[in-house]
FIKOL-699418 format. One line per field, with one value per residue (C-alpha): x, y, z; residue number from 0; chain; residue in three letters. Coordinates in pm, 1 decimal. Each point is the difference from the previous one (the first is absolute). Layout:
BEGIN
east c(X:...)
north c(Y:...)
up c(Z:...)
zado c(NUM:...)
rolum c(A:...)
drenpa c(ALA:...)
***
This chain:
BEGIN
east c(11309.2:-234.8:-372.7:-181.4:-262.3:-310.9:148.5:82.6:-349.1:-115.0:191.0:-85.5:-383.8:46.9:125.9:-270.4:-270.7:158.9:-50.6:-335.0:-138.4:133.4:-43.6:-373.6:27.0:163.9:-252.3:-296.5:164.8:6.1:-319.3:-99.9:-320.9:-83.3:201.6:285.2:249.9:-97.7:-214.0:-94.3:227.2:311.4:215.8:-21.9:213.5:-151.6:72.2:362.6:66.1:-199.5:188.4:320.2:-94.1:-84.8:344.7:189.1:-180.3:84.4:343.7:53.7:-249.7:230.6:313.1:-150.6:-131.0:345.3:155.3:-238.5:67.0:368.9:-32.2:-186.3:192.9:331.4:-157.7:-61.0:366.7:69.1:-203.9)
north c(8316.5:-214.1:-39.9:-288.4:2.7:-8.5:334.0:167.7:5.2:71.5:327.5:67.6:-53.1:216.9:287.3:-42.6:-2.2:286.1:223.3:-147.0:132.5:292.4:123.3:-88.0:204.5:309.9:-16.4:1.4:242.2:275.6:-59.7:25.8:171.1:-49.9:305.3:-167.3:31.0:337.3:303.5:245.4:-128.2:1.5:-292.4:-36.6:-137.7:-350.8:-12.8:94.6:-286.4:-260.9:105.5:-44.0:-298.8:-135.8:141.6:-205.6:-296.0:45.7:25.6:-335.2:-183.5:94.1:-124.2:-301.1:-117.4:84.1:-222.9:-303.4:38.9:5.7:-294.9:-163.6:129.3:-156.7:-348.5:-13.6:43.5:-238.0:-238.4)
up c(13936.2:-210.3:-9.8:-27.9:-299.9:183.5:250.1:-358.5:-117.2:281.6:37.0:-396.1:105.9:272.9:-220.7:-201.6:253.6:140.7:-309.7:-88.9:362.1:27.6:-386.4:135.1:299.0:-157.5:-256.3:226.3:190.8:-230.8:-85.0:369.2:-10.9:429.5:41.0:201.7:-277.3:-94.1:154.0:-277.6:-224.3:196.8:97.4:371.1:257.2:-28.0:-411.0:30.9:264.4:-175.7:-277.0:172.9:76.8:-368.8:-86.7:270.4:-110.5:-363.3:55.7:275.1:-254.7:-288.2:252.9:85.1:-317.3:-228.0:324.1:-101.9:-322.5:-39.1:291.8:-322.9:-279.5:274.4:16.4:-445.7:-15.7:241.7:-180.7)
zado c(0:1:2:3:4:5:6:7:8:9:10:11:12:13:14:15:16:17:18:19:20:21:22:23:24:25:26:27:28:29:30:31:32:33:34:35:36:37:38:39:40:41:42:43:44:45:46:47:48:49:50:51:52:53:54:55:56:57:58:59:60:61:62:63:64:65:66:67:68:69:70:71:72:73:74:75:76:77:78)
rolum c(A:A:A:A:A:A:A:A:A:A:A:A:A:A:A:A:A:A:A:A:A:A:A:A:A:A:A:A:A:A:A:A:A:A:A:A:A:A:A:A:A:A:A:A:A:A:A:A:A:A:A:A:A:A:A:A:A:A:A:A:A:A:A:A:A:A:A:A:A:A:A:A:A:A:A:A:A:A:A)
drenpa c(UNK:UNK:UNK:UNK:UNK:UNK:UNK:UNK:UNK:UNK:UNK:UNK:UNK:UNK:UNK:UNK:UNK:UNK:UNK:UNK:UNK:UNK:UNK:UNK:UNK:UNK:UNK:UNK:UNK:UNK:UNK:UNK:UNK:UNK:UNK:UNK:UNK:UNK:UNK:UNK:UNK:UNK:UNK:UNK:UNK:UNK:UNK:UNK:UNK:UNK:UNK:UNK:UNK:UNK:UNK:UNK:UNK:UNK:UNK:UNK:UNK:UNK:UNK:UNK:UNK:UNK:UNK:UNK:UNK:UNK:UNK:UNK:UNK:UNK:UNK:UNK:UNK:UNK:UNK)
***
């Protein structure tokens, strides 16, 4: 299968944006001083699924973005 150019980036920026976000969000959340993410100084139940759900989000973000960029990397050599 081959991408177009403009679906390649896009899948690269998405990649990126992924990681920016939730980098962000994990950093914020262990710095979580509401007591959602912790209650005296214990993860709780709400940490360990947000954290899950950083984790899954690092991983498709990585997927998709390596996808846009050998869809780029595809169209140079085509070139």
């Amino acid at each position: 299968m081959k991408l177009s150019r403009p679906v390649s980036w896009f899948l690269l920026a998405f990649g990126v944006w992924s990681w920016v976000i939730w980098v962000t969000f994990v950093k914020n959340l262990v710095k979580d001083g509401s007591g959602l993410a912790f209650d005296d100084g214990r993860p709780t139940a709400y940490f360990w699924v947000h954290l899950l759900l950083a984790v899954v989000s690092f991983v498709l973000g990585t997927a998709i973005g390596v996808i846009g960029l050998r869809g780029l990397r595809a169209l140079r050599r085509t070139s």
